[in-house]
mmCIF file of the N, C-alpha and C atoms, coordinates in Angstrom:
data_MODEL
# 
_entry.id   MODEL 
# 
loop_
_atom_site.group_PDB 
_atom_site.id 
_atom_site.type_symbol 
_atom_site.label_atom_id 
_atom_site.label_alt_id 
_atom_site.label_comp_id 
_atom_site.label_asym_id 
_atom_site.label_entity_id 
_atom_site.label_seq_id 
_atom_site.pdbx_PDB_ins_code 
_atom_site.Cartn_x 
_atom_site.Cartn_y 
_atom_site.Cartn_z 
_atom_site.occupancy 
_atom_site.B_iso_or_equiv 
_atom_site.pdbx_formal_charge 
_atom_site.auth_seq_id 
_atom_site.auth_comp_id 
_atom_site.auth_asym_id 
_atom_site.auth_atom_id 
_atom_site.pdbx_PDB_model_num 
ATOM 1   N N  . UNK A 1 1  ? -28.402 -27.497 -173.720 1.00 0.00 ? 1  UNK A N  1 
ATOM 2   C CA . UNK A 1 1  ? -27.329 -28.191 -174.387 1.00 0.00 ? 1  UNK A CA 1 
ATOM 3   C C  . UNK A 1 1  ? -27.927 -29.406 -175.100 1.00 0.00 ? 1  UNK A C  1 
ATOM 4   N N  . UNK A 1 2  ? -27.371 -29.900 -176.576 1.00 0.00 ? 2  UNK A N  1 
ATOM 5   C CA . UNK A 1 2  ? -27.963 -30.771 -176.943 1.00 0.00 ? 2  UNK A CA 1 
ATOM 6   C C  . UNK A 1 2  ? -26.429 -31.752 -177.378 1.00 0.00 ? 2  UNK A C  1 
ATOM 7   N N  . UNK A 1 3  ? -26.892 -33.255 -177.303 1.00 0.00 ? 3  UNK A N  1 
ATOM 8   C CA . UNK A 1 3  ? -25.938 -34.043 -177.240 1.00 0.00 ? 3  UNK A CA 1 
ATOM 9   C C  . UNK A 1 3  ? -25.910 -34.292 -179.181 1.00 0.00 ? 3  UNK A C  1 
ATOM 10  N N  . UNK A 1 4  ? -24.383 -34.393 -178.968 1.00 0.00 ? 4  UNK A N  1 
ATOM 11  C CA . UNK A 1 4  ? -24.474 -33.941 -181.088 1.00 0.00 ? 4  UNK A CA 1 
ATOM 12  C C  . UNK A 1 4  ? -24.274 -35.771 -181.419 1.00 0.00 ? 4  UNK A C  1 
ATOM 13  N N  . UNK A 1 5  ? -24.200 -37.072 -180.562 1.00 0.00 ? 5  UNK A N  1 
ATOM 14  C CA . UNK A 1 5  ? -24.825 -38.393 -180.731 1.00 0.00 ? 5  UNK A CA 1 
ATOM 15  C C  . UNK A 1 5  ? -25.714 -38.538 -181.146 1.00 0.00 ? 5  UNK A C  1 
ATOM 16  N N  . UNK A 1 6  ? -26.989 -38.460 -179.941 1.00 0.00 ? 6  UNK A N  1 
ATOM 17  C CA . UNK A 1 6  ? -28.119 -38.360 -179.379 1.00 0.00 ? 6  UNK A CA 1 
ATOM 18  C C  . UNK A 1 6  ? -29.160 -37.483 -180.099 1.00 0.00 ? 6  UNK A C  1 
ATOM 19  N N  . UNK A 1 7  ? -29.224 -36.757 -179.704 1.00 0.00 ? 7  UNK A N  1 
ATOM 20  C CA . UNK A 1 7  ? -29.904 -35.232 -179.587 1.00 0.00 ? 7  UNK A CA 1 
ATOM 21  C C  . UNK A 1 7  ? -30.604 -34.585 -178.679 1.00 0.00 ? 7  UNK A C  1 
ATOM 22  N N  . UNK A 1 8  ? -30.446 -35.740 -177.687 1.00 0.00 ? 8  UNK A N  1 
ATOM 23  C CA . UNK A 1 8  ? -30.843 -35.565 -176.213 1.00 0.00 ? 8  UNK A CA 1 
ATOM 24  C C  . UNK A 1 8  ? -30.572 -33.973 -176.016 1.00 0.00 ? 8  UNK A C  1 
ATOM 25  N N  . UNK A 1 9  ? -31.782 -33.307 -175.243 1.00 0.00 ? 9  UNK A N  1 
ATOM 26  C CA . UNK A 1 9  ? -31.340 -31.750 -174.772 1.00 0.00 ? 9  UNK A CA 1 
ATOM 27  C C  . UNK A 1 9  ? -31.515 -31.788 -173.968 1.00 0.00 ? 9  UNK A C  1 
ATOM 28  N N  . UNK A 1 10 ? -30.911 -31.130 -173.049 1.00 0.00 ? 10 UNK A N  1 
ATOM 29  C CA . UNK A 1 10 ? -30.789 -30.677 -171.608 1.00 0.00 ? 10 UNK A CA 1 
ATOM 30  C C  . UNK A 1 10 ? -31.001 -29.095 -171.023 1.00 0.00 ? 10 UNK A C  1 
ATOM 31  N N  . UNK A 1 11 ? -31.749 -28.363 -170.350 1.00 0.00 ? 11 UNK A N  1 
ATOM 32  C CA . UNK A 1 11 ? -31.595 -27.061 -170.458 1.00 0.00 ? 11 UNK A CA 1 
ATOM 33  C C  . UNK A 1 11 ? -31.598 -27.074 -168.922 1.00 0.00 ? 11 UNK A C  1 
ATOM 34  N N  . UNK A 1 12 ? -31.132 -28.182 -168.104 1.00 0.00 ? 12 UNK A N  1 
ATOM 35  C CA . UNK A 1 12 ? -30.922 -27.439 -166.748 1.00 0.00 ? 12 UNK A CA 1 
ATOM 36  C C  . UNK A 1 12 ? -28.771 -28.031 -166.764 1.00 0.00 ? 12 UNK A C  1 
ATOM 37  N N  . UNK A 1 13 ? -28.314 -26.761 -166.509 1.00 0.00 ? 13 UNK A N  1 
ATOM 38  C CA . UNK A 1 13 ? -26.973 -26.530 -166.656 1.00 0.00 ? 13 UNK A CA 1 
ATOM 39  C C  . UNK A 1 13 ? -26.578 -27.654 -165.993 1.00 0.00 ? 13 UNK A C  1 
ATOM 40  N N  . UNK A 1 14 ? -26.828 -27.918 -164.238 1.00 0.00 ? 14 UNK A N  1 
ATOM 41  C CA . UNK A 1 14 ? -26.100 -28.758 -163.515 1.00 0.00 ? 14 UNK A CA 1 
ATOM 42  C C  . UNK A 1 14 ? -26.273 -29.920 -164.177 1.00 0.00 ? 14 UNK A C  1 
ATOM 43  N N  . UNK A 1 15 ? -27.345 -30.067 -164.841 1.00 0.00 ? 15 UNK A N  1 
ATOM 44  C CA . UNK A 1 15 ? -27.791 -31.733 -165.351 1.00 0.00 ? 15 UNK A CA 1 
ATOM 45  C C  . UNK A 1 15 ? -26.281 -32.006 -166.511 1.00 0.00 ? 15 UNK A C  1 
ATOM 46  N N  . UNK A 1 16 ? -25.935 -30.823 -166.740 1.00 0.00 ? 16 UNK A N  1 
ATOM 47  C CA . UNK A 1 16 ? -24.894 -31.685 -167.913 1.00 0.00 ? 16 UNK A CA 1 
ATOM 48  C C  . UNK A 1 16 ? -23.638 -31.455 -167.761 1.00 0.00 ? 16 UNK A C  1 
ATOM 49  N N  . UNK A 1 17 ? -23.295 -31.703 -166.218 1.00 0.00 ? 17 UNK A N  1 
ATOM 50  C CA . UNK A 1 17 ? -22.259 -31.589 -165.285 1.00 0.00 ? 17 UNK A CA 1 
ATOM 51  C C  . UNK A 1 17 ? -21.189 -32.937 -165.759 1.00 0.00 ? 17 UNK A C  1 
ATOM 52  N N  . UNK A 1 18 ? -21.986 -33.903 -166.375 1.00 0.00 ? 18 UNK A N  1 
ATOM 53  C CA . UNK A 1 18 ? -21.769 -35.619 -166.130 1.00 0.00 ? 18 UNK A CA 1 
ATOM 54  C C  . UNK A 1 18 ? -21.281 -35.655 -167.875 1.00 0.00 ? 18 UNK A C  1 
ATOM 55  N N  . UNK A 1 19 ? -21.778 -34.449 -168.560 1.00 0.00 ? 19 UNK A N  1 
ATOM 56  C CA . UNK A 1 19 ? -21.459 -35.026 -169.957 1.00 0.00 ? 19 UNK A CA 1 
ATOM 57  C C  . UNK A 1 19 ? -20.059 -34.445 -170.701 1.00 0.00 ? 19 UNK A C  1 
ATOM 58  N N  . UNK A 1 20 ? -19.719 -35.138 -171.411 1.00 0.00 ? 20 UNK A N  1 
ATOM 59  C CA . UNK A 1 20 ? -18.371 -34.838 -172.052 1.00 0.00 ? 20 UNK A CA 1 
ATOM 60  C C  . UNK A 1 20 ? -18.116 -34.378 -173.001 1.00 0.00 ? 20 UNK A C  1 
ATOM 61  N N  . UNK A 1 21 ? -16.826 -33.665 -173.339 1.00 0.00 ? 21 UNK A N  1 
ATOM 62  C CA . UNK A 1 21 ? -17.018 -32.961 -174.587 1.00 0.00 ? 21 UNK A CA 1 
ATOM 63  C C  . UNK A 1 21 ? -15.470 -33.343 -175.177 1.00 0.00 ? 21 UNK A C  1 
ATOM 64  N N  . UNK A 1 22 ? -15.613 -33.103 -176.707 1.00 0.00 ? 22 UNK A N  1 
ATOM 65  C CA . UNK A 1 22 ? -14.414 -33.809 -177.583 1.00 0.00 ? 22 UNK A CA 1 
ATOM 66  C C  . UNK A 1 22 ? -14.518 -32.170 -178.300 1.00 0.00 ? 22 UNK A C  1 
ATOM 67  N N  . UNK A 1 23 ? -12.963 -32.670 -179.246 1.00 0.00 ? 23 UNK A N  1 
ATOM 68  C CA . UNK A 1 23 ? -12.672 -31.554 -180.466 1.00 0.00 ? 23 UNK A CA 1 
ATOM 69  C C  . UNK A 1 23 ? -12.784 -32.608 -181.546 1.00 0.00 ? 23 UNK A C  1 
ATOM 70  N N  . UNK A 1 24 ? -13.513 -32.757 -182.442 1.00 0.00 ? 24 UNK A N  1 
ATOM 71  C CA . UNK A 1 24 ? -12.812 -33.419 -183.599 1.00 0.00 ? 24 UNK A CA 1 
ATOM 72  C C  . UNK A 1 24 ? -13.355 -32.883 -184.685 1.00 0.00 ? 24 UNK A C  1 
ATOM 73  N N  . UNK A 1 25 ? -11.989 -32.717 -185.836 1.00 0.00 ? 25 UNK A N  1 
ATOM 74  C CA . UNK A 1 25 ? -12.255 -31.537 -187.072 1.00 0.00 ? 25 UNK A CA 1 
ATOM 75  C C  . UNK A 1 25 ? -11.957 -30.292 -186.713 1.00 0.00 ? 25 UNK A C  1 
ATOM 76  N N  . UNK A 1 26 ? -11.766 -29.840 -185.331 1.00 0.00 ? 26 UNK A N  1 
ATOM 77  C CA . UNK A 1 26 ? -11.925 -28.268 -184.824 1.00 0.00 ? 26 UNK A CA 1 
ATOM 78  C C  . UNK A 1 26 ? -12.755 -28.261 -184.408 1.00 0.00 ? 26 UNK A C  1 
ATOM 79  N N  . UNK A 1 27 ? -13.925 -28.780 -184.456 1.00 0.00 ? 27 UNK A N  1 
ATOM 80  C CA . UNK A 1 27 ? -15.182 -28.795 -184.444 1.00 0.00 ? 27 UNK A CA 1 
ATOM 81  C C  . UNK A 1 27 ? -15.734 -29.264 -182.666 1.00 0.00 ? 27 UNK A C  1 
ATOM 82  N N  . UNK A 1 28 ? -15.632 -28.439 -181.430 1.00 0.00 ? 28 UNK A N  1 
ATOM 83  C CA . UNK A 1 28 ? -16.326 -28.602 -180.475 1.00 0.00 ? 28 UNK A CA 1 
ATOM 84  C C  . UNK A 1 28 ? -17.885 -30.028 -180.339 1.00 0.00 ? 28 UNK A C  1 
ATOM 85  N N  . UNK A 1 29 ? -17.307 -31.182 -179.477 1.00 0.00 ? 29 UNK A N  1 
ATOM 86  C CA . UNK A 1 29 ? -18.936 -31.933 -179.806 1.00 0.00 ? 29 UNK A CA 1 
ATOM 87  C C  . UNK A 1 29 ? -18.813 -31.899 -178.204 1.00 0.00 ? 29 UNK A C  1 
ATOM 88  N N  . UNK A 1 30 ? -20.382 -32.388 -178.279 1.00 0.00 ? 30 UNK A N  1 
ATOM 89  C CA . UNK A 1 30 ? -20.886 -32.213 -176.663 1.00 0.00 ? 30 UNK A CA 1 
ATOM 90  C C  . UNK A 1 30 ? -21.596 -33.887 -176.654 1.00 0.00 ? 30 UNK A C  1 
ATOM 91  N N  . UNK A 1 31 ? -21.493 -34.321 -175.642 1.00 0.00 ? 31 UNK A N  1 
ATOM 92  C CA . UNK A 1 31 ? -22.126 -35.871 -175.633 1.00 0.00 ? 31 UNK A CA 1 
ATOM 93  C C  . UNK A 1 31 ? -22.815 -36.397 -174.389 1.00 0.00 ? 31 UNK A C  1 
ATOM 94  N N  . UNK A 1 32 ? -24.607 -36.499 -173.919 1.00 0.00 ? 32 UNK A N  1 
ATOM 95  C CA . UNK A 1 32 ? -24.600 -36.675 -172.911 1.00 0.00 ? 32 UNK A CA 1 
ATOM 96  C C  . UNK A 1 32 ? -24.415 -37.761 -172.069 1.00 0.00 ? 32 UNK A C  1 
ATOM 97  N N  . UNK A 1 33 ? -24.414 -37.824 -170.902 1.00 0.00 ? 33 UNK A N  1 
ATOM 98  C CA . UNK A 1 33 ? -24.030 -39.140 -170.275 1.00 0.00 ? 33 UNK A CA 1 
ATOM 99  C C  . UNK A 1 33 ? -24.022 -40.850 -170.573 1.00 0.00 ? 33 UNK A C  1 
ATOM 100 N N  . UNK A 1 34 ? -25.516 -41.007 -171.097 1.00 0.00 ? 34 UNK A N  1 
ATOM 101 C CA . UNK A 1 34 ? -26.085 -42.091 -171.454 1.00 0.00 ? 34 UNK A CA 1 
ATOM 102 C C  . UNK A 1 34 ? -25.025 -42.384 -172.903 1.00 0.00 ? 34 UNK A C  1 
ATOM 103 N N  . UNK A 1 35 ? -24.923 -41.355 -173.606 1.00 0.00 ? 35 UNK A N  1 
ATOM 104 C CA . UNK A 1 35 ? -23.813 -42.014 -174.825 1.00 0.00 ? 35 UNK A CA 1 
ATOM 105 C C  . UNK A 1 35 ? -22.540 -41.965 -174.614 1.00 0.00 ? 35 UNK A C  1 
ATOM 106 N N  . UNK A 1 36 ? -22.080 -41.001 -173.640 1.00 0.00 ? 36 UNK A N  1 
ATOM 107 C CA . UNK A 1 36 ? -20.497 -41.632 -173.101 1.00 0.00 ? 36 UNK A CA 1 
ATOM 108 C C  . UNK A 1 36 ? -20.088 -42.713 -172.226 1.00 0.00 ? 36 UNK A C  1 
ATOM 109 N N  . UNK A 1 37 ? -21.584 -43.357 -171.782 1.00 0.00 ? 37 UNK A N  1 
ATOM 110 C CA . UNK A 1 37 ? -21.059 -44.380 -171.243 1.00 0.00 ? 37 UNK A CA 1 
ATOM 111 C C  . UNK A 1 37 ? -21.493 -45.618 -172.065 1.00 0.00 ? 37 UNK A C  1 
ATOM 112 N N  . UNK A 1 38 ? -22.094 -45.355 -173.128 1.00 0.00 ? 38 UNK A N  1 
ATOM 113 C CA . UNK A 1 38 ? -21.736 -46.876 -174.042 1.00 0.00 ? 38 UNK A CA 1 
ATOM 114 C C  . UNK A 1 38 ? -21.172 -46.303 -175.053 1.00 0.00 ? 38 UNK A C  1 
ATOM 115 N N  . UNK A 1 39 ? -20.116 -45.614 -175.157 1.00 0.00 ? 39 UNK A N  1 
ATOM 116 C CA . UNK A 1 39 ? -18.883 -45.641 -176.012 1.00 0.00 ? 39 UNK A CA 1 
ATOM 117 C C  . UNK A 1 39 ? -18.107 -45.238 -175.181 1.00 0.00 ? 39 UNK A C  1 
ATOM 118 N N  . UNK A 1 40 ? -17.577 -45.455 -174.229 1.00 0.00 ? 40 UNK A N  1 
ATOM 119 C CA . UNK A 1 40 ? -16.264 -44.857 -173.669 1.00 0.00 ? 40 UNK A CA 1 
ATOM 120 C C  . UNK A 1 40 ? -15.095 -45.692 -174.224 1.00 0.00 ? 40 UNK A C  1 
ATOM 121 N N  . UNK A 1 41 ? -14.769 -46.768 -174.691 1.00 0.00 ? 41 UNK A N  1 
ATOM 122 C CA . UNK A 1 41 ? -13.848 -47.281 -174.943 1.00 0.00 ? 41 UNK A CA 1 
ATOM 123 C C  . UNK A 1 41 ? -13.585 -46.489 -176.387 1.00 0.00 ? 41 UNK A C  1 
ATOM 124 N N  . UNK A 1 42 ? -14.727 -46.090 -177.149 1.00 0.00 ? 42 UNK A N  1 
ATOM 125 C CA . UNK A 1 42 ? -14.429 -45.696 -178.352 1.00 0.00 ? 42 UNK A CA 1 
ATOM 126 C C  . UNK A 1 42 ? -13.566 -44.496 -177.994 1.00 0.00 ? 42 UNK A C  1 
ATOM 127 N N  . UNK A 1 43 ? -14.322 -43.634 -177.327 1.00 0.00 ? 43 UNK A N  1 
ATOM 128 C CA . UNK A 1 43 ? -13.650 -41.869 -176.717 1.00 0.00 ? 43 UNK A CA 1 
ATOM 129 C C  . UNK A 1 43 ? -12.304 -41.947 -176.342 1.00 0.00 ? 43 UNK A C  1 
ATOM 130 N N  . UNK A 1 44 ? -11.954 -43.460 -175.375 1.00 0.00 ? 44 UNK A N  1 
ATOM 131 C CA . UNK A 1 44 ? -11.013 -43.329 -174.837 1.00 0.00 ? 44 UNK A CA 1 
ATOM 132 C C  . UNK A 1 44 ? -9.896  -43.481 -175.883 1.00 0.00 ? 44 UNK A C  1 
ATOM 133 N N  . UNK A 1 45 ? -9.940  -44.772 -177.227 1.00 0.00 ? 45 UNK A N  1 
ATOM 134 C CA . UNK A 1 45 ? -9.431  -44.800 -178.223 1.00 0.00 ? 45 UNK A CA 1 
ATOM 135 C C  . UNK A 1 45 ? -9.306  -43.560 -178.975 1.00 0.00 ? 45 UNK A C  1 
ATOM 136 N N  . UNK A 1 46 ? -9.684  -42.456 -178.770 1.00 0.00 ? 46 UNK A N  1 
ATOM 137 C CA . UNK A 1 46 ? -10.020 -41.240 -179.310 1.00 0.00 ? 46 UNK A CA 1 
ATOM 138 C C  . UNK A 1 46 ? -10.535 -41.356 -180.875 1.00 0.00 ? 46 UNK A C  1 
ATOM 139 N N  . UNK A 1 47 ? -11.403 -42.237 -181.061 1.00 0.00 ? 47 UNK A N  1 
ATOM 140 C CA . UNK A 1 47 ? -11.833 -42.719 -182.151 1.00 0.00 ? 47 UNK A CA 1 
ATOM 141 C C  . UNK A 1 47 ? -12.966 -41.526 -182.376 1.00 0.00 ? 47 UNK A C  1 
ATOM 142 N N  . UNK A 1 48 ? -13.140 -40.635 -183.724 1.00 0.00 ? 48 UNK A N  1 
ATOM 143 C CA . UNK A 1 48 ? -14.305 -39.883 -183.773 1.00 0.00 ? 48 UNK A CA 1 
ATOM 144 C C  . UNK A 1 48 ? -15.557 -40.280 -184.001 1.00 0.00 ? 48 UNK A C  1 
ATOM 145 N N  . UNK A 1 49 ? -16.435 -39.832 -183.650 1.00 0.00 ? 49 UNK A N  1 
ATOM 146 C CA . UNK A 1 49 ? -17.984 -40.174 -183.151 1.00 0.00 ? 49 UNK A CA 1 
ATOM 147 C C  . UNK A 1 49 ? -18.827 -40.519 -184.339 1.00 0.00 ? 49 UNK A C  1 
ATOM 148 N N  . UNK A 1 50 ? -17.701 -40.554 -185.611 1.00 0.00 ? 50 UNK A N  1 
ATOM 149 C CA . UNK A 1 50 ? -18.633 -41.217 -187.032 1.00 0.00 ? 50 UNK A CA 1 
ATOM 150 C C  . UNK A 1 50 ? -18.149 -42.434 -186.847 1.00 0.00 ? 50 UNK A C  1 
ATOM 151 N N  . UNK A 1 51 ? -17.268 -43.031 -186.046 1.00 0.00 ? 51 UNK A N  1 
ATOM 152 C CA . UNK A 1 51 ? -17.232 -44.374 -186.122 1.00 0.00 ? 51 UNK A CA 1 
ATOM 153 C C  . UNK A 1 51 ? -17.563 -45.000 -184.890 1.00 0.00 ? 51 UNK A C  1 
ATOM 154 N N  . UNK A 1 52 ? -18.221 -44.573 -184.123 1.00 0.00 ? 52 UNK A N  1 
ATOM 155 C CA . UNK A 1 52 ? -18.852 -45.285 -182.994 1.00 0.00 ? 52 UNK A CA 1 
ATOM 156 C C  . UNK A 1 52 ? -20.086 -45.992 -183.378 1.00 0.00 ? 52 UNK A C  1 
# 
């Protein structure tokens, strides 16, 4: 899995147990831990990830 922030990849499954995922556009994003937790206020605003 790669974080569409970041680009952090991950290829062990459990490891990306912690990361979160949005719809915006239709468009499925995946985000790993380290960037949902310095934007969570943005996510929580449901603000999309071009303006974080």
């Amino acid at each position: 899995m790669t974080c569409d922030f970041c680009g952090r990849q991950e290829a062990d499954e459990a490891a990306t147990l912690t990361w979160t995922t949005a719809v915006e556009n239709g468009r499925k994003r995946v985000f790993c831990d380290q960037c949902s937790r310095a934007n969570l206020r943005a996510m929580e605003g449901k603000l999309d990830s071009e303006f974080w």
